[in-house]
VOGU-3710 file (C-alpha; in Angstrom, 3 decimals, decimal comma):
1> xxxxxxxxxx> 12,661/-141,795/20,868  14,223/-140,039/23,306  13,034/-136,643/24,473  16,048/-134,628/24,158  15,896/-135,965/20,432  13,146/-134,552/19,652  13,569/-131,254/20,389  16,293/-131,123/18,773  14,869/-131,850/15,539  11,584/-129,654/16,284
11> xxxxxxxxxx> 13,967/-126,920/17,084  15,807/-127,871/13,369  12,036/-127,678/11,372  11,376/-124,766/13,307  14,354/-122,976/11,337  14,110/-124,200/7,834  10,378/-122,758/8,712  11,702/-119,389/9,377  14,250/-119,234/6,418  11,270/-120,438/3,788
21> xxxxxxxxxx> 9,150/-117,827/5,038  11,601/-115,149/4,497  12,406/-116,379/1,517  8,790/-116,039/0,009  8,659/-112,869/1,739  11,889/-111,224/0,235  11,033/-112,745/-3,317  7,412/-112,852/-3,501  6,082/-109,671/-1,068  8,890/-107,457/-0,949
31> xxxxxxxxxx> 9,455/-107,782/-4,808  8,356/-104,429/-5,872  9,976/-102,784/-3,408  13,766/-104,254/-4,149  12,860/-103,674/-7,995  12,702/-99,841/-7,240  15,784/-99,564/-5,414  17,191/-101,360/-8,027  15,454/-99,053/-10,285  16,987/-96,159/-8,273
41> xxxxxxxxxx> 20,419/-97,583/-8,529  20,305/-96,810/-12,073  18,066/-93,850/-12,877  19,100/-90,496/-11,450  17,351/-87,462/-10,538  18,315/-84,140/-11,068  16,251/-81,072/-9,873  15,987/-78,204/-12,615  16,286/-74,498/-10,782  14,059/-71,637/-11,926
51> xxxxxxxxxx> 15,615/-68,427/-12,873  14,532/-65,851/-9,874  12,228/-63,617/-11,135  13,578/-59,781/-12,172  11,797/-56,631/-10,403  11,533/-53,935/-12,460  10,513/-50,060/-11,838  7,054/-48,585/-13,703  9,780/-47,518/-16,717  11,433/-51,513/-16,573
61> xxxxxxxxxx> 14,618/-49,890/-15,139  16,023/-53,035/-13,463  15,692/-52,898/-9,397  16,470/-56,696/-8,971  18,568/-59,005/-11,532  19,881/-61,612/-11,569  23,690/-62,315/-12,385  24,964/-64,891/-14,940  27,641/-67,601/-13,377  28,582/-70,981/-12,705
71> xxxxxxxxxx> 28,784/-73,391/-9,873  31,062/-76,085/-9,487  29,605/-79,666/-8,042  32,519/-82,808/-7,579  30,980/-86,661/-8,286  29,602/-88,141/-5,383  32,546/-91,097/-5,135  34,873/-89,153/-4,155  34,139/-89,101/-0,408  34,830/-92,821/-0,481
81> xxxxxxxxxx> 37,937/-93,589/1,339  39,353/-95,003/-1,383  39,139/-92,041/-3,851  40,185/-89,476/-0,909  43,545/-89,273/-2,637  41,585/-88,170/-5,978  39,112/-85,763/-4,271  42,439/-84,115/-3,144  43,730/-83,740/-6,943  40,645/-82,464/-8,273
91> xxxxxxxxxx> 40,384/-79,727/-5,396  43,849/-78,574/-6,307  43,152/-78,394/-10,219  39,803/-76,303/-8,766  41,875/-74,086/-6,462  44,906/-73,721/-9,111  42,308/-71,992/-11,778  40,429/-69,911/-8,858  42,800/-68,731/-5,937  40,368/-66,851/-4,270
101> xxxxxxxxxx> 39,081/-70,402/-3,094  40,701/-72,252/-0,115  41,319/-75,568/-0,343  40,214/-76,867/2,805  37,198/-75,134/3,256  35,922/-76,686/-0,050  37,053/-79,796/1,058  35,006/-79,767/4,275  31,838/-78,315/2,808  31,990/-81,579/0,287
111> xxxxxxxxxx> 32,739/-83,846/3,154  30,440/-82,289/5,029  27,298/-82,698/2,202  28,950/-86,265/1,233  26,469/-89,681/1,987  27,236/-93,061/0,642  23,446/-93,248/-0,206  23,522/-90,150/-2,599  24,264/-90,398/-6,166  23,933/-86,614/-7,013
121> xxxxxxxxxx> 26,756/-84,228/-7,483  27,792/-81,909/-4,300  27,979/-78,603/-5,295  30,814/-77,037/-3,465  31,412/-73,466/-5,003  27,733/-71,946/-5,586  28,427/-69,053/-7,486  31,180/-67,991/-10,157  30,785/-64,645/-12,412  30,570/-65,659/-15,959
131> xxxxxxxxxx> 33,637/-63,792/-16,484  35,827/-66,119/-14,750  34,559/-68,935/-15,243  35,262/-68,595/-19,069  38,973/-69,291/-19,172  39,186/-72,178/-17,362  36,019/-73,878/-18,160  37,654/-76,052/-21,054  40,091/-77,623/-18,884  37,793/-78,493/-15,831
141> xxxxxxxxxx> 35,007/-79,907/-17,285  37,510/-82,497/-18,656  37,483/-84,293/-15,726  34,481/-86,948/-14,946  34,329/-85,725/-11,690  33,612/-81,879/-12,068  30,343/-80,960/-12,939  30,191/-77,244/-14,503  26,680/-76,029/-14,534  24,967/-72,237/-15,458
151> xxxxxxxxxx> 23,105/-70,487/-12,453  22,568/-67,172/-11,355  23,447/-64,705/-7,860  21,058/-62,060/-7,342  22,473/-58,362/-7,597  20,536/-55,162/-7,101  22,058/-52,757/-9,366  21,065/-49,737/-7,237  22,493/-50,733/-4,370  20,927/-49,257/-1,307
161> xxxxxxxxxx> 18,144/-47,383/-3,344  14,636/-48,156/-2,080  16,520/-50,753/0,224  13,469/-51,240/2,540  11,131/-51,862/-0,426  12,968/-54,048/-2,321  14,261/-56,145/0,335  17,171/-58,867/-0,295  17,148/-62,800/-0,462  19,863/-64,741/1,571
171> xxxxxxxxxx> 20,232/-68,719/2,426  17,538/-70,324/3,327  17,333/-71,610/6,690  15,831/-74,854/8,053  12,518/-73,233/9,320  12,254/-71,684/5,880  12,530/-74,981/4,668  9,648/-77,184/6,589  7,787/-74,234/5,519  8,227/-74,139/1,277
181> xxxxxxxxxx> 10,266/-77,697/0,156  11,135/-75,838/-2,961  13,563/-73,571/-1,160  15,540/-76,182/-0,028  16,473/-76,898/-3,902  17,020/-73,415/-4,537  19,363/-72,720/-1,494  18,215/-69,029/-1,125  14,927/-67,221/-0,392  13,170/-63,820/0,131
191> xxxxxxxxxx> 14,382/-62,281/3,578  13,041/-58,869/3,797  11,026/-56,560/1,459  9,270/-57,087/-1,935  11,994/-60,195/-1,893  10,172/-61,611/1,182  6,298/-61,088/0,305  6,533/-62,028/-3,612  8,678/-64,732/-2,906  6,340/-67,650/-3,872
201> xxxxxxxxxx> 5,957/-65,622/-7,332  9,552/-64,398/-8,084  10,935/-67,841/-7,359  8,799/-69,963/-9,803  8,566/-73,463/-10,265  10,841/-76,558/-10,221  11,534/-78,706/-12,937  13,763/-82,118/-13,689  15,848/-84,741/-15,389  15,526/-88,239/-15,164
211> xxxxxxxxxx> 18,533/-90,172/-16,457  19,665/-93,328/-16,544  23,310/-93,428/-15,336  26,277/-96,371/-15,673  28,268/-97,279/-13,118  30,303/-94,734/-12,775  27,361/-92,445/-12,517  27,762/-90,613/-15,728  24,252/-90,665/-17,899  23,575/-92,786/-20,658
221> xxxxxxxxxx> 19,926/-91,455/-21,685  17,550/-88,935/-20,908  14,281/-90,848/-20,062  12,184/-87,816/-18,795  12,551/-84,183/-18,745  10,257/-81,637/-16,941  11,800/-77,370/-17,905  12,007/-75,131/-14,774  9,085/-72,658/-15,641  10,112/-69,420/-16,882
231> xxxxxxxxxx> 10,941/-66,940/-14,982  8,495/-64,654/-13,356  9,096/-60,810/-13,058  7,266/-58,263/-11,423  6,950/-54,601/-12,308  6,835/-52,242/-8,974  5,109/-48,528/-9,478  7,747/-47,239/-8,506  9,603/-44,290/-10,252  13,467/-44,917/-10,054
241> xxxxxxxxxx> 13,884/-41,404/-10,926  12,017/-39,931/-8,150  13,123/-42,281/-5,709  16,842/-41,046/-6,597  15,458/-37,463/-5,774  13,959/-38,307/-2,460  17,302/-39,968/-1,697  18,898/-36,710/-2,431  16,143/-35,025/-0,203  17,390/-37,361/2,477
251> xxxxxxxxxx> 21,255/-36,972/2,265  22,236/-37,176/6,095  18,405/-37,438/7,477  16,554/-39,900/9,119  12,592/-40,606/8,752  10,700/-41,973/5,831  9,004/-40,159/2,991  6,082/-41,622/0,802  4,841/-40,112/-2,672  1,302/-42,225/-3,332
261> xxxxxxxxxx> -1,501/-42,291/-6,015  -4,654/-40,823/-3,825  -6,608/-42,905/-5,665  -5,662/-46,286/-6,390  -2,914/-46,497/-3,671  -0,157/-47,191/-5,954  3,290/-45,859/-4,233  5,824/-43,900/-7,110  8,427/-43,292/-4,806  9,066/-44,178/-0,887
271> xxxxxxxxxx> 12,448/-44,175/1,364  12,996/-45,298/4,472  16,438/-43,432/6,158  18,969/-43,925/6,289  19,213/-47,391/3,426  21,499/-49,847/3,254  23,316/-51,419/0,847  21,275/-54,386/-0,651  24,494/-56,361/-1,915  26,258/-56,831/1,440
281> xxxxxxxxxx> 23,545/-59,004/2,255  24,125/-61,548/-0,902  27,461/-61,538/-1,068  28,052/-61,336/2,582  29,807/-58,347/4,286  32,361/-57,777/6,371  32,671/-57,067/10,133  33,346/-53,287/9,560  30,321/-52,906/7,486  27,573/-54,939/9,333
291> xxxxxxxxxx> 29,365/-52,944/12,358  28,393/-49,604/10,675  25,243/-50,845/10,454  24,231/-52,148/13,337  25,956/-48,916/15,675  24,126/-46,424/13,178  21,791/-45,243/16,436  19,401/-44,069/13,318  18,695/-47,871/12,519  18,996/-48,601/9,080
301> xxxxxxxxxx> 17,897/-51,602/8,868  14,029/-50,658/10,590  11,493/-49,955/7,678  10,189/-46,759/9,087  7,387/-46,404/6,405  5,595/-49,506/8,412  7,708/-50,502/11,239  8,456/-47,254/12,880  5,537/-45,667/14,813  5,676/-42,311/15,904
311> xxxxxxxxxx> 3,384/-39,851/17,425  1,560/-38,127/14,332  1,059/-34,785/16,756  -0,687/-32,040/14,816  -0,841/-34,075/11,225  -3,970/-35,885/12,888  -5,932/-32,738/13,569  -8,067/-33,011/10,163  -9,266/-36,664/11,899  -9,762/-35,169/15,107
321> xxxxxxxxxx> -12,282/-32,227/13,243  -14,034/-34,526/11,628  -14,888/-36,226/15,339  -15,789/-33,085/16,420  -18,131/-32,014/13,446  -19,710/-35,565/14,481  -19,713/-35,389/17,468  -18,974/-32,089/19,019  -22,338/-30,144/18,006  -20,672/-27,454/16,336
331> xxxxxxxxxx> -20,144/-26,983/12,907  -16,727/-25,619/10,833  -17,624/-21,832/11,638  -18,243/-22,481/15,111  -15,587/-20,010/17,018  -14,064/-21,180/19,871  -11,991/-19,016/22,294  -8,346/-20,204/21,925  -6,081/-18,439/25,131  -2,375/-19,806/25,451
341> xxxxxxxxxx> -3,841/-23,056/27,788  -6,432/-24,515/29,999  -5,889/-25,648/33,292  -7,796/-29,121/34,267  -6,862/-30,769/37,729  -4,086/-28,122/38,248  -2,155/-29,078/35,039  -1,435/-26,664/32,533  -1,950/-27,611/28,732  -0,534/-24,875/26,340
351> xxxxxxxxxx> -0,648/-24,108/23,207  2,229/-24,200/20,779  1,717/-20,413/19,997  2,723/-18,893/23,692  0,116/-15,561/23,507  -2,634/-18,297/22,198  -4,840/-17,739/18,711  -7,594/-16,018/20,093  -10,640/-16,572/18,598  -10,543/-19,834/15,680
361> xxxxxxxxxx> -13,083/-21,892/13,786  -12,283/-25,681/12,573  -10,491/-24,116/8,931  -8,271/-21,153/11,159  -7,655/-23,984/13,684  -6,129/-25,630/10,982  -4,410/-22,831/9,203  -2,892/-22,071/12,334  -2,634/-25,760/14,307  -4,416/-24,025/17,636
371> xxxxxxxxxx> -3,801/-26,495/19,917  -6,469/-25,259/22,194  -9,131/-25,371/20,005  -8,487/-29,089/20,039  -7,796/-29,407/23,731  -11,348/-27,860/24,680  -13,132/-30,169/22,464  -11,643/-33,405/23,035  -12,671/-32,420/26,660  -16,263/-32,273/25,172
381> xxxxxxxxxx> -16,620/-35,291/22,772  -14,172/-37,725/24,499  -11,946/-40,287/23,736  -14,183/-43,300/22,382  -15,778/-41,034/19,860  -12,375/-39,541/18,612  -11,155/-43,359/18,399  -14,452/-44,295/16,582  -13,864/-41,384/14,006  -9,646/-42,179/13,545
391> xxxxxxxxxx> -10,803/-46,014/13,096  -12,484/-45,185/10,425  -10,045/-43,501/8,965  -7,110/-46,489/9,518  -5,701/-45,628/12,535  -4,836/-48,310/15,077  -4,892/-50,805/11,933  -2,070/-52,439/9,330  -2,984/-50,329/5,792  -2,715/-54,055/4,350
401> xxxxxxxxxx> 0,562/-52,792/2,323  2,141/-55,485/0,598  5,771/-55,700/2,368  6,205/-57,877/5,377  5,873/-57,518/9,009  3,823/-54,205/8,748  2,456/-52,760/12,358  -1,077/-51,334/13,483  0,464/-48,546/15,262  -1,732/-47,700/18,453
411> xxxxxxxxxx> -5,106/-45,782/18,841  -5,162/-45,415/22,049  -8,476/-45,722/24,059  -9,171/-46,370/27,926  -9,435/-50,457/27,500  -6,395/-50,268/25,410  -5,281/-48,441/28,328  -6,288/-50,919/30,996  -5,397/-53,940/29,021  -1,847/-53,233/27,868
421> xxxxxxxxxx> -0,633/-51,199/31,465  -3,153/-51,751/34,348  -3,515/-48,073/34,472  -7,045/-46,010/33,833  -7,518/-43,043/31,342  -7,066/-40,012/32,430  -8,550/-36,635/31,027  -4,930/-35,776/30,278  -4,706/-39,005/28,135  -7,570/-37,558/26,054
431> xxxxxxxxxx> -6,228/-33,993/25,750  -2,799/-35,802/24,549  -4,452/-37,534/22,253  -6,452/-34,745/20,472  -2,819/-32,973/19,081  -1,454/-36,405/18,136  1,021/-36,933/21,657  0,713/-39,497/24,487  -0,162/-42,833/23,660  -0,990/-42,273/20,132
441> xxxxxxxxxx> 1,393/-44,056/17,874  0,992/-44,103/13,797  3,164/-44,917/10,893  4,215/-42,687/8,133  2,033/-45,397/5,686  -1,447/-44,671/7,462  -1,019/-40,994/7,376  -0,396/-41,408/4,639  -3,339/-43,280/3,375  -5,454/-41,113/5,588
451> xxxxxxxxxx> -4,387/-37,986/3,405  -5,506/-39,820/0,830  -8,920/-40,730/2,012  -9,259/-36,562/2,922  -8,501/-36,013/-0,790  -10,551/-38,561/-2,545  -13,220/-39,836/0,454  -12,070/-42,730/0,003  -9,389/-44,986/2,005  -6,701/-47,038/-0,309
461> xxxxxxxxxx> -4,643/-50,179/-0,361  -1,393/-48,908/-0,300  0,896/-51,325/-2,734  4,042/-51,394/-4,626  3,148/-54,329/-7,037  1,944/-52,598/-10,896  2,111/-56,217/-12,542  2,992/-59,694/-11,813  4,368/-61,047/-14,811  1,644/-59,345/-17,242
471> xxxxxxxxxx> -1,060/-59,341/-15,370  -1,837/-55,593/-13,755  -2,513/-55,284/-9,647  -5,675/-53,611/-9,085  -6,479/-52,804/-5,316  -10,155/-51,373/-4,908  -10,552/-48,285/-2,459  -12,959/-48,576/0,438  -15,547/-46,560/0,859  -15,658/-46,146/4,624
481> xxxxxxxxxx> -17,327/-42,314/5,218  -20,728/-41,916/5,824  -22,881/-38,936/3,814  -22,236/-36,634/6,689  -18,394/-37,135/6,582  -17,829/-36,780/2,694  -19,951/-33,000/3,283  -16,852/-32,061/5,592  -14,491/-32,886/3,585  -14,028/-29,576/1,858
491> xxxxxxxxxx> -13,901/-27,701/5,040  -10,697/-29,894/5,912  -9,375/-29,449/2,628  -9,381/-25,733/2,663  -7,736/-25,879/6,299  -4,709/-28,029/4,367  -5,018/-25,366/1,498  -4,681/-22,863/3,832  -1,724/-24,008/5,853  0,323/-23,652/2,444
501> xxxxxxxxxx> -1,309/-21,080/0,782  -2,098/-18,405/2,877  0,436/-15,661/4,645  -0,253/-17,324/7,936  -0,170/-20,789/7,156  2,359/-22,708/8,717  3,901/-24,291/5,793  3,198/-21,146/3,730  7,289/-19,926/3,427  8,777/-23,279/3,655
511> xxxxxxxxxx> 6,526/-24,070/0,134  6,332/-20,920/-1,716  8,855/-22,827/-4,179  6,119/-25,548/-5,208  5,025/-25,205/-9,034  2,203/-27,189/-8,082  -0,342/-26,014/-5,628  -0,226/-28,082/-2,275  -3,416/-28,677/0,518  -0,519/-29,770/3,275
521> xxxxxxxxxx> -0,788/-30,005/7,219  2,236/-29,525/9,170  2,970/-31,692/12,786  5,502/-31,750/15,155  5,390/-34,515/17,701  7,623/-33,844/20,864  10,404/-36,511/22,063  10,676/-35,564/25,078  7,940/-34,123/27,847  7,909/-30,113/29,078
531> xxxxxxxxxx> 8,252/-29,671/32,439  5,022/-27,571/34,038  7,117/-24,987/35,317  8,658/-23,969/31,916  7,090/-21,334/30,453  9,618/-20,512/27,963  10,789/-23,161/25,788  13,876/-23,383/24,368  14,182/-23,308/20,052  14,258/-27,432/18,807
541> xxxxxxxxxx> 17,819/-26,499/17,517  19,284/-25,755/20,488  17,765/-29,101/22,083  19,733/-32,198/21,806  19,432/-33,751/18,924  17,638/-37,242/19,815  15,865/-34,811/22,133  14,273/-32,462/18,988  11,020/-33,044/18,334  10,034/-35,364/14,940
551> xxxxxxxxxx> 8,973/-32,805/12,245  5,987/-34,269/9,818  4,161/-32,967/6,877  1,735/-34,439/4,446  -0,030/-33,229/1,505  -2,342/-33,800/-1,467  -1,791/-32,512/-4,750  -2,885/-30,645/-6,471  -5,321/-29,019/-4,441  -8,751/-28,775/-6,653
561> xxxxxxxxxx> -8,152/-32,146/-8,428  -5,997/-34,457/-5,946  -3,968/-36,900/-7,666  -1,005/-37,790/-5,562  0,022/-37,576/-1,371  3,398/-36,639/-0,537  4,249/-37,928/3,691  7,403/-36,773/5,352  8,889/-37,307/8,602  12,107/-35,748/9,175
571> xxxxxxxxxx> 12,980/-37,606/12,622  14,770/-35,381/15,598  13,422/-32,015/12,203  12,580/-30,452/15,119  10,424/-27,341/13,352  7,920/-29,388/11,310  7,643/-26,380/8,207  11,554/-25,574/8,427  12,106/-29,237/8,571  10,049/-30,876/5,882
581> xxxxxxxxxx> 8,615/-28,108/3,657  11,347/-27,325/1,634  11,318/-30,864/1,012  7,615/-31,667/0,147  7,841/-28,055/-2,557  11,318/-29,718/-3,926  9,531/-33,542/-4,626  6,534/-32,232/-6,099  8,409/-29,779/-8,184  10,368/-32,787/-9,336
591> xxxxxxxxxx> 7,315/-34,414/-9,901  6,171/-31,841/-12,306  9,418/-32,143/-14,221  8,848/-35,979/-14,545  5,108/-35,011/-16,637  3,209/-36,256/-13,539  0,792/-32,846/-13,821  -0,530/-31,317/-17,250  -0,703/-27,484/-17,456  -4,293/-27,461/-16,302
601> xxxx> -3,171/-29,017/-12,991  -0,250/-27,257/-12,074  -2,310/-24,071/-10,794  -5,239/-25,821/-9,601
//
């Protein structure tokens, strides 16, 4: 036989070899794998959306809702070539019934979602208002090809009331995505706020339908149905009706103010300023109003309750004692010779008062905020044992507040120094440092929780969450004082009492309206450095404005039996008692009006 022959007909075996082999494989191995596509040409899927959780106030006054609606989804055929022509017809009959709609745009976000390998609807109008969907829904669900179903658009009823807190959910992106599958279903998540931190809660659970489907993809029988859990809302302690007064207090200011339970850490009422409207962000805005809004040079959209940091100035000055006391080897009655500044390396560091205090213990030092009573001894216990004390106390530290993106402020301290700038500490840094200026930074949350731990002795989780679904949030205080701290305690608290409550108190006029009695401690933490040769300074008002200093107060209340802290910051206040006390006597007098105190309390 010739050779040629031969391979010829080897080459022929070789073949049929080939084609029996696949054969077995496609019928034999690959069996169970063609029997579920075949499966999945027949049985559809369709994911079951939760209802978004509702966030309600302490007095379930609705923060967050959720409005009812339609969407509209078109069959998955109609992207076929073929059926172009009807995909056409049925986006007129859409756009005919809702005007608002453009044709095209529809159009391109079907084409755009459209696959020859998916068998599930394309939903190409997310969100219709129950409203308007009611007169035409007869006539287009007619048609095979539309697909009417019930959902829901978040709306915040308050619009930009406690804006920062709440926070706002928008569409979800692709990072958002890789990191929770179920928002991809859902199409929107939690951007900013309570929105952001609760979202795993508020959003709940998926469920689903499996149905068996002809061939024009319309189902035939239900074979397996898993409900969307039921919705999941949270109760914040908030108070809507003191928040509304605190937005009053706030009309044209910008800062943050805080009104907190000393003891457990739950927040009743808290504003960061100026707010925003929460609804622009889910319906979308315009270019005028996400201009006004991003211009504002006051920055709306920064949560200053735990984003902004400021320089606390003469609000730290209770912390600072207690280093002393420590560390300082005097005690609250030691007097200390106060003149209008001390000179150290040829710079000048004065005191606020320009004729000085004179002669001031720990409680006058407070009563009066002598600056150089804490300038001499910062001088004489130093830096690392003020920063050791003001650790302790949450400084330089995130409060552990449940909102997003919180910061840690900065206690300074010379490695900080070193570390972050190259540059060494100077004595200056340290004198700074002791009246809340220089490199200290602090947020309006950690003082304050630090009030709180100078009213109770002990430091709180601050937190907005009262309940998740029915079960209550309980945060436990620390206990971070030692024995010798807790003793001292009273001695700050009478400097606070003092500083509202007696003739030459700081805060005393700008409070004499308070119903309640107030332990308070005013600050005022300068912008903008003094030049050494300028002796006389000119009044805040007649300053600049973003050159005024930031005016704070905070307080405890009431003073024998502390059950709430009131923080303000008034930025650019420039006077810190003209500034903010009017404002801390007008919340807690609202807060008496609300029941908050009994008639023992008021006077205490």
């Amino acid at each position: 036989m010739d050779i040629r022959y031969k391979i010829v007909l080897s080459f022929i075996a070789l073949i049929f070899l080939i084609i029996i082999a696949r054969l077995y494989y496609l019928s034999i191995i690959f069996h169970d794998e063609f029997s579920k596509l075949a499966q999945n040409n027949i049985i559809r899927k369709e994911t079951l959306l939760p209802a978004r959780g509702q966030i309600l106030d302490r007095n379930h006054k609705p923060l967050a809702v959720n409005k009812l609606g339609y969407s509209i989804s078109l069959s998955p055929y109609l992207g076929r070539k073929k059926n172009r022509d009807l995909l056409d017809k049925e986006l007129s009959n859409i756009v005919h019934h809702f005007p608002n709609f453009e044709k095209e745009e529809l159009k391109n976000i079907y084409l755009k979602e459209y696959s020859i390998y998916s068998h599930n609807y394309i939903t190409i109008i997310k969100f219709i208002p129950y409203e308007s969907m009611i007169r035409s829904y007869t006539i287009l669900s007619q048609s095979q090809n539309i697909k009417i179903d019930s959902t829901t658009k978040r709306y915040y009823p308050n619009d930009n009331v406690a804006s920062h807190i709440i926070g706002y959910i928008g569409s979800v992106t692709q990072n958002e995505i890789f990191k929770d599958e179920t928002a991809k279903y859902i199409g929107t998540i939690g951007k900013t706020g309570i929105e952001k931190y609760y979202n795993d809660f508020l959003q709940g659970k998926l469920g689903y339908v499996k149905m068996k489907v002809d061939v024009l993809n319309q189902a035939v029988e239900v074979i397996e149905k898993i409900i969307a859990n039921k919705r999941y809302d949270m109760t914040l302690s908030l108070d809507i009706n003191l928040q509304n007064h605190l937005d009053k207090e706030f009309y044209q200011k910008a800062g943050s103010a805080i009104v907190m339970d000393a003891h457990n850490g739950e927040i009743i009422a808290a504003g960061s300023y100026p707010e925003y409207n929460l609804n622009y962000f889910v319906d979308g805005m315009s270019n005028e109003q996400w201009e006004s809004i991003r211009d504002d040079l006051n920055n709306p959209l920064l949560n200053k309750m735990i984003n902004g940091t400021y320089p606390p100035g003469s609000v730290i000055k209770m912390g600072m004692g207690m280093s002393f006391l420590e560390f300082g080897d005097i005690n609250e009655h030691t007097i200390i010779e106060t003149p209008p500044f001390i000179e150290i390396g040829g710079v000048r560091f004065r005191d606020w008062l320009r004729d000085g205090h004179g002669s001031v213990d720990l409680i006058k030092a407070l009563r009066r905020s002598a600056d150089v009573y804490f300038y001499r001894l910062s001088y004489k216990v130093g830096i690392e044992n003020m920063a050791k004390t003001l650790k302790t106390m949450g400084f330089g530290q995130k409060t552990g507040i449940d909102l997003p993106n919180e910061s840690s402020g900065i206690l300074p301290t010379p490695s900080w120094k070193l570390a972050t700038r190259g540059e060494p500490w100077r004595i200056g840094d340290t004198i700074n440092a002791s009246i809340g200026q220089g490199l200290f930074l602090t947020t309006p949350m950690q003082i304050a929780r630090y009030t709180a731990l100078l009213a109770t002795s002990k430091l709180p989780t601050p937190h907005f969450a009262k309940k998740l679904g029915d079960e209550e949030v309980i945060y436990e205080p620390q206990d971070v004082l030692s024995p010798f701290q807790k003793s001292k305690l009273h001695s700050l608290a009478l400097g606070m009492y003092q500083v509202c409550n007696s003739k030459d108190g700081t805060a005393y006029n700008a409070t004499l309206d308070s119903k309640i009695t107030l332990a308070c401690k005013t600050g005022t933490a300068q912008v903008v450095g003094i030049p050494q040769d300028i002796i006389v300074r000119i009044p805040e008002r007649q300053m600049e404005y973003f050159h005024r200093s930031h005016a704070w107060i905070t307080a405890f209340l009431p003073y024998k039996n502390p059950k709430y802290v009131i923080t303000i910051l008034i930025e650019h206040g420039g006077s810190a008692s003209k500034a903010t006390g009017p404002i801390l006597a007008s919340i807690a007098n609202k807060m008496e009006s609300l029941g908050y105190f009994n008639n023992k309390e008021k006077n205490e």
